[in-house]
VOKOL-564796 format. One line per field, with one value per residue (C-alpha): x, y, z; residue number from 1. Coordinates in nm, 2 decimals, padded with zeros to 4 digits. Layout:
east	(X|...)
north	(Y|...)
up	(Z|...)
seq	(NUM|...)
This chain:
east	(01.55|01.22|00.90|00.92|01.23|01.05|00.77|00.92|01.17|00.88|00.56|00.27|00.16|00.43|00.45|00.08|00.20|00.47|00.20|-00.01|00.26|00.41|00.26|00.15|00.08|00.44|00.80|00.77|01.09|01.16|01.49|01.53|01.56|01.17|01.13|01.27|01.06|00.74|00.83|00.91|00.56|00.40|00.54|00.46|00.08|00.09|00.29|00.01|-00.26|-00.13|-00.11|-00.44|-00.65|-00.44|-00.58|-00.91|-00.91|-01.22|-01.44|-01.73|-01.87|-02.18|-02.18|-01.87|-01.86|-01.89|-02.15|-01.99|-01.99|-01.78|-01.50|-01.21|-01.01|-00.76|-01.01|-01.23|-00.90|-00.79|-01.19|-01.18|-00.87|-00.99|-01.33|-01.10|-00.89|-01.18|-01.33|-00.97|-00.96|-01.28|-01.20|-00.85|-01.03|-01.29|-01.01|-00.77|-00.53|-00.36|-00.03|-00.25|-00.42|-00.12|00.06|-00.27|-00.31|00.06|00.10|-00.23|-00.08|00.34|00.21|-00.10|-00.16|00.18|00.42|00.10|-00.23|-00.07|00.25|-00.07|-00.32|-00.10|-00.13|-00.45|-00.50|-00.19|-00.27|-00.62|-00.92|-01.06|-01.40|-01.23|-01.44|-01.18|-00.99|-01.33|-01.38|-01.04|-01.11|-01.39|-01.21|-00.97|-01.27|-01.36|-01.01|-00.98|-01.30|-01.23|-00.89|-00.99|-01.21|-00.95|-00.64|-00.80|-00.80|-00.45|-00.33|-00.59|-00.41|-00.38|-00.76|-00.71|-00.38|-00.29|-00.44|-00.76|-01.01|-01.35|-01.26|-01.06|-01.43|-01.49|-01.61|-01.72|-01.59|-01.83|-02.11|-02.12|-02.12|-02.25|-01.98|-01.91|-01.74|-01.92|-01.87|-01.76|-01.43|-01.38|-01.31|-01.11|-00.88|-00.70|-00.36|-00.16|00.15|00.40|00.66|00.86|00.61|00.34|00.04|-00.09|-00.37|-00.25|-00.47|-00.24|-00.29|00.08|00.19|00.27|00.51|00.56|00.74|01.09|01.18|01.52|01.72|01.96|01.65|01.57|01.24|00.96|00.78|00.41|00.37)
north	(01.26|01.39|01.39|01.78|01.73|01.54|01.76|02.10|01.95|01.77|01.92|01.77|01.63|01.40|01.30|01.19|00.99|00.81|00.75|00.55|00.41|00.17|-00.14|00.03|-00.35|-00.41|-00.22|00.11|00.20|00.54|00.72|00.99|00.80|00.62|00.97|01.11|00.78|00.91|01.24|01.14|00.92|01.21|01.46|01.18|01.20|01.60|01.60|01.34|01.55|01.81|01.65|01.53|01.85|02.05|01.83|01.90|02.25|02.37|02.05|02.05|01.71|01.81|01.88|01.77|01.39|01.08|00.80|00.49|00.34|00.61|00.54|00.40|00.09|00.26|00.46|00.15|00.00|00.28|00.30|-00.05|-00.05|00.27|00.05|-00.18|00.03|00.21|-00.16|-00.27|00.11|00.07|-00.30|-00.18|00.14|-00.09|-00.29|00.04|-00.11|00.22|00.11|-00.11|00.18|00.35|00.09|00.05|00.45|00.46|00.21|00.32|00.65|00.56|00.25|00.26|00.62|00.79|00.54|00.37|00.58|00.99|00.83|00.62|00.96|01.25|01.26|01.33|01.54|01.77|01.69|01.64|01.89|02.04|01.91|01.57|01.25|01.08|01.35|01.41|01.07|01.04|01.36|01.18|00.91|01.18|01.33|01.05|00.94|01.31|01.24|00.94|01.04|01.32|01.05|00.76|01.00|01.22|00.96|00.91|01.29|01.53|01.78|01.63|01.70|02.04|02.23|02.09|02.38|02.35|02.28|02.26|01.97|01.84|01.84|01.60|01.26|00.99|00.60|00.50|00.47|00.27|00.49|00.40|00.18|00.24|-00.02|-00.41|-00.59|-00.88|-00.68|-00.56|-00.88|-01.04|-00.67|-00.68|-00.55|-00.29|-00.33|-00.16|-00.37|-00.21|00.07|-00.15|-00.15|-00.49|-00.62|-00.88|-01.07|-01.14|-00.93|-00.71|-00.80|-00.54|-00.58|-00.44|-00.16|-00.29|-00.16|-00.06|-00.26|-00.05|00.19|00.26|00.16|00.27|00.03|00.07|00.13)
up	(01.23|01.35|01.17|01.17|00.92|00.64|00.67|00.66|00.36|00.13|00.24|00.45|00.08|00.05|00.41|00.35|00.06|00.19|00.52|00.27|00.03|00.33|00.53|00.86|00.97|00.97|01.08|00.92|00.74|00.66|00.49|00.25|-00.03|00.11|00.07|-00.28|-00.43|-00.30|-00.40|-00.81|-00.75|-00.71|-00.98|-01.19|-01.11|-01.13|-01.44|-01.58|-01.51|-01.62|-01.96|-01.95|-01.87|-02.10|-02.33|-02.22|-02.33|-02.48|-02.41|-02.30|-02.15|-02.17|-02.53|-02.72|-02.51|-02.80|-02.76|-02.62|-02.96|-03.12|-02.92|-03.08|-02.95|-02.77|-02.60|-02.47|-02.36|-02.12|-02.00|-01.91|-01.68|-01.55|-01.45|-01.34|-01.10|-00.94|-00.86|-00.70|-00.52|-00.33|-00.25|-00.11|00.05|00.26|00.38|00.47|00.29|00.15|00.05|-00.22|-00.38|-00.38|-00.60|-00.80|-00.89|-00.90|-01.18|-01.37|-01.38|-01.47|-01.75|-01.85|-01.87|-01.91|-02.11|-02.32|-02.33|-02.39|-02.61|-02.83|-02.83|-02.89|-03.23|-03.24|-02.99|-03.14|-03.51|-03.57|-03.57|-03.29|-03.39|-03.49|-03.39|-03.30|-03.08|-02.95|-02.87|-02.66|-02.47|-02.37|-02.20|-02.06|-01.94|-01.75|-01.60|-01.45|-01.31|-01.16|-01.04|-00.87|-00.64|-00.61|-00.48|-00.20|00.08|00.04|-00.09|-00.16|-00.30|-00.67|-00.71|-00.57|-00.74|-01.06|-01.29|-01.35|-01.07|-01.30|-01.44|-01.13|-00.94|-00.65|-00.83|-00.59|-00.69|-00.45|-00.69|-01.02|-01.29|-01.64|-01.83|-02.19|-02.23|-02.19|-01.89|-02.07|-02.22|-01.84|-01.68|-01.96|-01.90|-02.23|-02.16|-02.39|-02.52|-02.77|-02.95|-03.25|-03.27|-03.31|-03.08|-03.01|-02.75|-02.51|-02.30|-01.99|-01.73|-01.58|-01.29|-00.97|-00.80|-00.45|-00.42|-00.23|00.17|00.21|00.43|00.56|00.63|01.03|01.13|01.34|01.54|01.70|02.00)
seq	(1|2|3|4|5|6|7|8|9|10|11|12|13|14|15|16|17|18|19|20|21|22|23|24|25|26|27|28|29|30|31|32|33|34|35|36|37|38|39|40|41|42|43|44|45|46|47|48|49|50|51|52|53|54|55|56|57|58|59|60|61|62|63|64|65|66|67|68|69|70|71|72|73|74|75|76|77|78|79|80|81|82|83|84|85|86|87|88|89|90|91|92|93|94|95|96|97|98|99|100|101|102|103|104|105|106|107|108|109|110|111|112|113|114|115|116|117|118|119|120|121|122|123|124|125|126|127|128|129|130|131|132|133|134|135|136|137|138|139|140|141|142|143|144|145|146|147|148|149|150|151|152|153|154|155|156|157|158|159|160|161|162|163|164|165|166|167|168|169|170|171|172|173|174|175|176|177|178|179|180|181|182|183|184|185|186|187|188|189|190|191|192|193|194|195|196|197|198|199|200|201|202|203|204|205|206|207|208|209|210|211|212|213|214|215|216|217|218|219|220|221|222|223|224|225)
């Protein structure tokens, strides 16, 4: 199969993720199912932001954002691996290592966001007052991981910052620069991780582990030239 194949069946979005999701230092493999990975990788993203900026309805950063020290636990936790990812992004970015930041944004966005962060928030954001402190205080957060996201994805696939519904609040962010923490330096590097067990949420000072996302063997490969 051609590369004209993949592109007119996924789109030139996902051929640009799968680019960035493999080792181009090594054999290249490519297959469909190389393919349909990359493709549920990103409706995971797009389904993610989705959730967060429909959350973001009716906030104003300028206005309705909480001081740092009105943010609840929760809230400083997913700040601080967001602080963390952004460090790990640029790192990966000045040493073109794509397939890194690719794993890195692609596990922020599957654990830490989607299966701890939205399940731990959603109450609050569905339930409490629009004018609630505390809701305010995690549309905050959400404020800032949009930001952020809309920065750490474009060198790899630009179109998540550009079409998934609302645009003003997608606006180009730049990782480049060090923005103003809330959260202490000191709770950054120790990077608590969060857990769920029995319902419970508990803070866990190991760190996850990634693991590399496996090649398929039986998958042909493309060697440089």
């Amino acid at each position: 199969m051609t590369a004209d194949h993949y592109y007119n069946k996924y789109g030139a979005d996902l051929v640009r993720l799968w680019v960035s999701s493999v080792d181009y230092q090594n054999e290249v493999p490519f297959s469909e199912e190389l393919f349909q990975q990359a493709s549920e990788s990103y409706r995971r993203l797009r389904n993610t932001l989705r959730v967060l900026l429909g959350n973001l309805d009716g906030f104003n950063a300028a206005e309705d954002a909480v001081e740092p020290d009105q943010l609840t636990l929760v809230d400083r936790w997913i700040l601080s691996q967001l602080e963390n990812l952004k460090q790990e992004c640029r790192e990966a970015y000045d040493a073109y290592d794509f397939r890194k930041v690719f794993v890195l944004l692609n596990q922020f966005c599957a654990v830490d966001l989607s299966a701890l962060y939205v399940d731990i928030t959603k109450d609050r954001l569905y339930c409490d007052a629009t004018s609630s402190l505390r809701r305010r205080a995690t549309q905050t957060a959400i404020h800032r991981i949009t930001d952020a996201s809309a920065a750490c994805w474009p060198p790899s696939s630009p179109s998540p910052r550009m079409r998934p519904g609302n645009t003003s609040v997608m606006r180009p962010a730049c990782i480049w620069r060090t923005s103003p923490s809330s959260i202490p330096r000191t709770s950054i590097q120790k990077r608590p991780r969060l857990s769920k067990s029995s319902s419970k949420c508990v803070l866990s000072s190991s760190r996850p582990s990634r693991r590399p996302a496996r090649k398929s063997a039986s998958a042909p490969t493309w060697k440089p030239q």
